[in-house]
VEXDRENRO-946496 format. One record per residue (C-alpha): residue in three letters; y, x, z. Coordinates in steps of 0.2 Angstrom, whole numbers, padded with zeros to 4 digits, always signed. Layout:
ALAYXZ/...
//
This chain:
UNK+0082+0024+0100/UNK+0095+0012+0088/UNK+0078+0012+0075/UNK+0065+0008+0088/UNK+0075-0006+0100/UNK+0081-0012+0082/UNK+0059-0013+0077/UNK+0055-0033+0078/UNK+0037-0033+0084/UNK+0023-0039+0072/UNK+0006-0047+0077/UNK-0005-0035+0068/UNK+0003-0021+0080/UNK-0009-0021+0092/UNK-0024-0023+0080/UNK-0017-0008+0070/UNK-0015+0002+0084/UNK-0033-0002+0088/UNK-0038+0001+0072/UNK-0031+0018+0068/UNK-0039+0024+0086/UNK-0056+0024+0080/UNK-0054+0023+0060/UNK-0048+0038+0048/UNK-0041+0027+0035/UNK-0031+0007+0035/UNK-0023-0001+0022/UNK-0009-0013+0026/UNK-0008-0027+0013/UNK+0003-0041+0009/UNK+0014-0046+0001/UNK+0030-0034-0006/UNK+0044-0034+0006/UNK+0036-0042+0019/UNK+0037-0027+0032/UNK+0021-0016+0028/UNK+0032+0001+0027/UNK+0042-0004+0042/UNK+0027-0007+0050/UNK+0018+0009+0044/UNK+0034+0020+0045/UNK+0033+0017+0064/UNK+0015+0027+0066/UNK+0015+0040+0052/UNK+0019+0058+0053/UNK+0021+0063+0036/UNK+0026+0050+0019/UNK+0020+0050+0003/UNK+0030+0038-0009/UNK+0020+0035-0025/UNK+0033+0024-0033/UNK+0044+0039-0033/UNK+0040+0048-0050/UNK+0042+0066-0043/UNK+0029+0062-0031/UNK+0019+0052-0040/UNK+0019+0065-0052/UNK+0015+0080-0041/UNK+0000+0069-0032/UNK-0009+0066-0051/UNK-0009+0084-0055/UNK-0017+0089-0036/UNK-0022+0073-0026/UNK-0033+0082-0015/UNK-0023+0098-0012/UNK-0007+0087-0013/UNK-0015+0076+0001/UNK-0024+0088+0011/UNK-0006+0099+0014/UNK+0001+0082+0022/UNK+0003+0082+0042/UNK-0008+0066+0048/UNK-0007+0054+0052/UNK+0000+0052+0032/UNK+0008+0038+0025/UNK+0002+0034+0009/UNK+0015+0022+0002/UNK+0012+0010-0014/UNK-0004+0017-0016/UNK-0005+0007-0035/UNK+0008+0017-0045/UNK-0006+0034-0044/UNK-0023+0023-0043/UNK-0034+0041-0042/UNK-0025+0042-0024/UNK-0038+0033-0017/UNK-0050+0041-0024/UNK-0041+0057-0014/UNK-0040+0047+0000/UNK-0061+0042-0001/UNK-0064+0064-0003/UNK-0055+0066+0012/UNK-0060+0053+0021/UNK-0079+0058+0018/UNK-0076+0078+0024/UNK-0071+0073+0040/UNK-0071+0058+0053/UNK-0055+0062+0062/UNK-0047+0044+0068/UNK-0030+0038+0061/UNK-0027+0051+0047/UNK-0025+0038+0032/UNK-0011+0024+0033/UNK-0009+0017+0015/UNK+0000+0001+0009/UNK+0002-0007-0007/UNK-0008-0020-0017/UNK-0028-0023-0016/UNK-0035-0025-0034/UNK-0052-0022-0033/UNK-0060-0035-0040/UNK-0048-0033-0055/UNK-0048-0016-0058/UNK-0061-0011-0072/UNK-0062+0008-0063/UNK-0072+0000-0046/UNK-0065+0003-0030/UNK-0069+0018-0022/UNK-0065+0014-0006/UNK-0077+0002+0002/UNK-0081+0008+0020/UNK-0069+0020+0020/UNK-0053+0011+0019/UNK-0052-0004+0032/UNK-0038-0016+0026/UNK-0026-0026+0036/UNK-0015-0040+0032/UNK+0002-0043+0034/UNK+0012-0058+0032/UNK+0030-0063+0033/UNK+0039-0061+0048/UNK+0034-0079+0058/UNK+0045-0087+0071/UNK+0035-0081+0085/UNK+0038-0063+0078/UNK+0058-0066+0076/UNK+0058-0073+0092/UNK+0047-0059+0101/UNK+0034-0071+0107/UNK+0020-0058+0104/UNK+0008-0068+0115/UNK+0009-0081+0102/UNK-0008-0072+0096/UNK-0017-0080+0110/UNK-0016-0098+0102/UNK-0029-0098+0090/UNK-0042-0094+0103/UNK-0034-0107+0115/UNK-0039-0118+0100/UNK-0055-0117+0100/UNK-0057-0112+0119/UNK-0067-0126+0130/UNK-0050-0128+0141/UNK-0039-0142+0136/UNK-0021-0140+0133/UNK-0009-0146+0147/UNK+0003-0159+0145/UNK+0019-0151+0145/UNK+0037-0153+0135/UNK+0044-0136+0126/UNK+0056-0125+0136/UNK+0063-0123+0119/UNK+0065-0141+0108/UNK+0067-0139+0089/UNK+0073-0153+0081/UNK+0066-0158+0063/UNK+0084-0148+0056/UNK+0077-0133+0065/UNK+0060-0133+0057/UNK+0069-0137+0040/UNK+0082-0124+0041/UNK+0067-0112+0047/UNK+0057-0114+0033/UNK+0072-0114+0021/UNK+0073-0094+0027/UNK+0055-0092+0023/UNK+0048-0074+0033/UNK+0054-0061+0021/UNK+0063-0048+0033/UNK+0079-0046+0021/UNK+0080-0063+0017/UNK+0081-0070+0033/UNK+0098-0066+0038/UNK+0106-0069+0025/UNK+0117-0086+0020/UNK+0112-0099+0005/UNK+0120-0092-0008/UNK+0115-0073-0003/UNK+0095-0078+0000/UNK+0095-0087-0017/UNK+0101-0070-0028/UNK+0087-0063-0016/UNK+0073-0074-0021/UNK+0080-0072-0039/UNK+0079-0056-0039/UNK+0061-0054-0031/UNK+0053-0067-0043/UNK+0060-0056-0055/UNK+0053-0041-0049/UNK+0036-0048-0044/UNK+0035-0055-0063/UNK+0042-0040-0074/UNK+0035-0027-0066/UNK+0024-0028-0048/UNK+0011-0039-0061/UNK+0012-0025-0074/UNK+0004-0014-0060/UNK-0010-0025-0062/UNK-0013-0032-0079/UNK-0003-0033-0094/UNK+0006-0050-0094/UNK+0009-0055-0114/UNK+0022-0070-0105/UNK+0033-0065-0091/UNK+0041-0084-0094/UNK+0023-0092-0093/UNK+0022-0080-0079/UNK+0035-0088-0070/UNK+0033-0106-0075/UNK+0018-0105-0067/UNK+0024-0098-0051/UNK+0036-0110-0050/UNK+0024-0125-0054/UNK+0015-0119-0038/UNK+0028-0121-0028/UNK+0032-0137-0035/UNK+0013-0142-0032/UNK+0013-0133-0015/UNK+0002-0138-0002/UNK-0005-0150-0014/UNK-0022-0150-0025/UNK-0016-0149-0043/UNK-0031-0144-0055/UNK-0028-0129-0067/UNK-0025-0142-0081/UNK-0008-0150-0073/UNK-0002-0129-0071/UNK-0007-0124-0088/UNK+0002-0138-0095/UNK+0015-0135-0083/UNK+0019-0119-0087/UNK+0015-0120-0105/UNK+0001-0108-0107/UNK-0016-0108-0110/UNK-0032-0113-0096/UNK-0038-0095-0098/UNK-0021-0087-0094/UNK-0017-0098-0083/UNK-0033-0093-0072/UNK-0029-0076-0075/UNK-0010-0077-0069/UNK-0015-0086-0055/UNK-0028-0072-0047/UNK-0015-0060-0050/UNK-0004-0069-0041/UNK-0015-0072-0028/UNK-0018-0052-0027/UNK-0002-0048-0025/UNK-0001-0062-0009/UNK+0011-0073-0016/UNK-0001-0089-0018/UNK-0016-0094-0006/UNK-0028-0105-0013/UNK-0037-0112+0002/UNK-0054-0119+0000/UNK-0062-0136+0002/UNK-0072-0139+0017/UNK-0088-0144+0014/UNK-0105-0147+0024/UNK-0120-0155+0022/UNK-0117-0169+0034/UNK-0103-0175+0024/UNK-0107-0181+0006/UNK-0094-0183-0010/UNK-0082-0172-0002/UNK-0069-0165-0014/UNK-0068-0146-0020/UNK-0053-0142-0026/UNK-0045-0128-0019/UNK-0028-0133-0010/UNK-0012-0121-0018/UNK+0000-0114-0007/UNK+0015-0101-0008/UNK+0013-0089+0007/UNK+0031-0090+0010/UNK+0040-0104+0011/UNK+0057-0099+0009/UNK+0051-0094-0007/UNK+0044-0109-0009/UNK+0058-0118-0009/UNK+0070-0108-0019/UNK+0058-0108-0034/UNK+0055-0129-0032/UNK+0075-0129-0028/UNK+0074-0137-0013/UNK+0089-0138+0000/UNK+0092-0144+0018/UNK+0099-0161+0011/UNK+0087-0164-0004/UNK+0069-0161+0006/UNK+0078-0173+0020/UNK+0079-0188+0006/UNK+0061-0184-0002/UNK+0046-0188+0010/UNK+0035-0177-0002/UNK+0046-0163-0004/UNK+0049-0164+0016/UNK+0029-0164+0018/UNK+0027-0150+0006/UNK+0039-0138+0013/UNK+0034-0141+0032/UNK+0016-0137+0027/UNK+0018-0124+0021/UNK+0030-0117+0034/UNK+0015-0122+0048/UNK+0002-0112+0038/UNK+0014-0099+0036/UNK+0014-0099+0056/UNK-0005-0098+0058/UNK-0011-0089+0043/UNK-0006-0070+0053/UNK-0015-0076+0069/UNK-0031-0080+0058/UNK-0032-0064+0054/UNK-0031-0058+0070/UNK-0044-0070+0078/UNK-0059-0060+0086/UNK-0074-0065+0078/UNK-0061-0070+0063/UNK-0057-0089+0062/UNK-0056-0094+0039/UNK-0045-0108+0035/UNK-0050-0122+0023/UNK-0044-0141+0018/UNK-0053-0157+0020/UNK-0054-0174+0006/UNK-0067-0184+0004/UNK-0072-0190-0013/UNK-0062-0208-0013/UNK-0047-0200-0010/UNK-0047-0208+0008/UNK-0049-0198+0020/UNK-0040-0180+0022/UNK-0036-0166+0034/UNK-0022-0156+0030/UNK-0031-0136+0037/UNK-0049-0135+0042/UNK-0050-0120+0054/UNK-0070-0112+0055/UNK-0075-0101+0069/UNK-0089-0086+0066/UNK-0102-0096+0077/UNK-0096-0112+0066/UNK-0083-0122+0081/UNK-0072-0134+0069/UNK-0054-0138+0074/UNK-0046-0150+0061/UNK-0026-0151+0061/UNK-0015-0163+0056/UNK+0004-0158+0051/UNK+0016-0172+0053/UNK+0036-0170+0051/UNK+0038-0185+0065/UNK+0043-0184+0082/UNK+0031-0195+0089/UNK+0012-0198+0085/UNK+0000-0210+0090/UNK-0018-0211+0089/UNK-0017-0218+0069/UNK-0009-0200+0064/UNK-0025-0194+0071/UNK-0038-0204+0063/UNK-0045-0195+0049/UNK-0049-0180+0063/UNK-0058-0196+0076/UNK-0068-0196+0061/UNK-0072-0178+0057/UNK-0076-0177+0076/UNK-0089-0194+0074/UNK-0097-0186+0058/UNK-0099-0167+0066/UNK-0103-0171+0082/UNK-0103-0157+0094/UNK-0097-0143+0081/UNK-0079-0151+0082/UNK-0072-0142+0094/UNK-0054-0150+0093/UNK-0044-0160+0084/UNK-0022-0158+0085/UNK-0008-0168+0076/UNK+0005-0157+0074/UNK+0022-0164+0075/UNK+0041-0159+0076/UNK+0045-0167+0092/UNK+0045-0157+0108/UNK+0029-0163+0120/UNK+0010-0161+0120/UNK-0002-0176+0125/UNK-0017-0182+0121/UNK-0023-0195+0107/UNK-0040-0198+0112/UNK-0057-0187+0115/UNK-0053-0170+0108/UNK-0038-0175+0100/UNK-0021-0170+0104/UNK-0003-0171+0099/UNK+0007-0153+0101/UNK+0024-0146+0094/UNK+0023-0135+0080/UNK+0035-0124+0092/UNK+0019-0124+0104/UNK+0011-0111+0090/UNK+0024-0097+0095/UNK+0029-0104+0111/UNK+0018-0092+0120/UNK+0021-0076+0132/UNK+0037-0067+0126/UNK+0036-0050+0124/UNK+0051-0047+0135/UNK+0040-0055+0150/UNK+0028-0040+0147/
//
């Protein structure tokens, strides 16, 4: 009873549930620590730890007959220390279509493992991110605000029944979403995030690649989230971190394997000429964000960039798990055009191709300027602009203008709370 009142609800519950109903295998992916075992632990009747060597090493001698003497529905835990698992897991899944058999966490690396992926149609994966404020909070309806987004009703006036003040947002984003992290006071969370950088570069990387400069590794890591939020080419990290264009490339997709960096991509059209296509870089968790950029309450208070950096990437780090969850799935892309002039901070894309542009502002009030750049997304697109918000750290929603509206960020977890039912 202690374990499951103690269980902080997640978004992707619902959508795992669902899954596992009707599918024989899901991957949970994300990045390390971020909840996936908790998460997984919940549904699984049996668990097969493969970073354990004794396991690992009974699982490469036998996969199938290991596998197959497993009660189901089996949790397959870091699936990447005993790559053949999968293929186990693929054998199994293809002599029998029994639903919810499979749970499996750990890394995806297809598209860097020389060996193929054997998995493809039989393994559905499923992200996780960090814990959100809507998640600590136990707002679970907050998955409804995306399709409120691009839904033809228009959001309501209305002041929070909770007000954050620019403090609360920092401080939040200070503690990033890492469920051990969270709790924990300055000088504790900072030996966290010491420790995890140097975990993710010593050795969750090696599970990948082979990394000839752990240092150049993390230089580079840290150089994003210097640069986070922000469109810095590969030159200005390469130099940064003291390697190589090449290397630097390669570090980079391993990073973004292992869902530590997001590189969001340029929006583009052919109604809009000159548009830039640099992909815009982002740390998925701010917290760690900030540590690696050494930011503090006080310091990202004095610096209007640093302030804007870390806020951004604390709001993406808000919506990026309701993305995910969207049904049909919304992506998530940036907007600048070519004269450096005009620029949207996210570019959310429906399936059927609705647009709603945001705006993230640390101010407490906006006014229709804030919301220029999206008055003239909305003029350009014409009817495929679906809406356009200015999101802000004071406490009221209103309107700018046609489509265009000014909302808390508090408004994207301020939803039903689970404890309403």
């Amino acid at each position: 009873m202690g374990a499951e009142s103690s269980y902080v609800p997640r978004y992707v519950d619902r959508a795992l549930d669902l899954l596992l109903g009707e599918l024989p295998a899901v991957m949970l992916t994300g990045p390390r620590g971020c909840g996936k075992t908790t998460t997984a632990l919940r549904r699984a009747t049996s668990v097969m730890r493969l970073d354990r060597p004794e396991e690992a090493g009974a699982f490469r001698a036998a996969p199938d007959a290991v596998l197959g003497a497993q009660p189901t529905p089996v949790l397959i835990d870091e699936w990447q220390a005993v790559p053949e698992s999968m293929g186990a897991i693929k054998r199994a899944v293809d002599s029998g279509s029994d639903a919810g058999r499979f749970l499996i966490t750990g890394s995806v690396r297809a598209r860097l493992d020389p060996a193929g992926w054997p998995a493809t149609g039989r393994v559905v994966p499923l992200a996780m991110s960090g814990l959100t404020v809507g998640e600590i909070e136990r707002r679970v309806g907050a998955v409804e605000v995306i399709e409120q987004l691009f839904g033809d009703q228009d959001p309501t006036v209305v002041t929070l029944e909770q007000v954050f003040s620019l403090i609360d947002y920092v401080d939040h984003a200070l503690r990033g979403g890492f469920p051990d992290a969270i709790g924990l006071g300055d000088f504790a969370r900072a030996a966290w995030y010491d420790g995890y950088a140097d975990q993710l570069v010593r050795h969750d990387v090696s599970d990948l690649a082979e990394v000839r400069s752990p240092s150049g590794l993390a230089a580079l890591l840290r150089a994003v989230a210097l640069n986070t939020a922000g469109m810095p080419t590969l030159a200005t990290l390469a130099e940064a971190a003291g390697i190589d264009h090449r290397t630097a490339r390669t570090y980079l997709d391993l990073l973004e394997d292992l869902r530590i960096i997001e590189r969001i991509p340029a929006w583009t059209t052919n109604r809009l000429a000159r548009m830039v296509k640099t992909p815009k870089y982002y740390l998925l968790d701010s917290g760690l964000a900030a540590h690696l950029a050494g930011d503090t309450r006080a310091g990202v208070l004095k610096s209007g960039d640093r302030l804007g950096r870390l806020i951004d990437t604390f709001v993406l780090a808000q919506i990026r798990p309701l993305l995910r969850l969207s049904t049909p799935t919304v992506t998530v892309h940036h907007l600048r055009d070519g004269n450096q002039t005009r620029e949207i901070d996210l570019v959310l894309e429906s399936a059927s191709g609705q647009i709603v542009g945001i705006e993230i502002k640390a101010a407490n009030t906006v006014d229709a300027r804030d919301a220029r750049h999206l008055a003239w997304l909305r003029d350009q697109i014409g009817a495929a602009f679906q809406r356009g918000v200015v999101l802000h750290t004071g406490s009221t929603t209103y309107p700018l203008g046609e489509r265009l509206w000014a909302m808390p960020i508090a408004a994207l977890w301020q939803g039903r709370s689970s404890r309403d039912g």
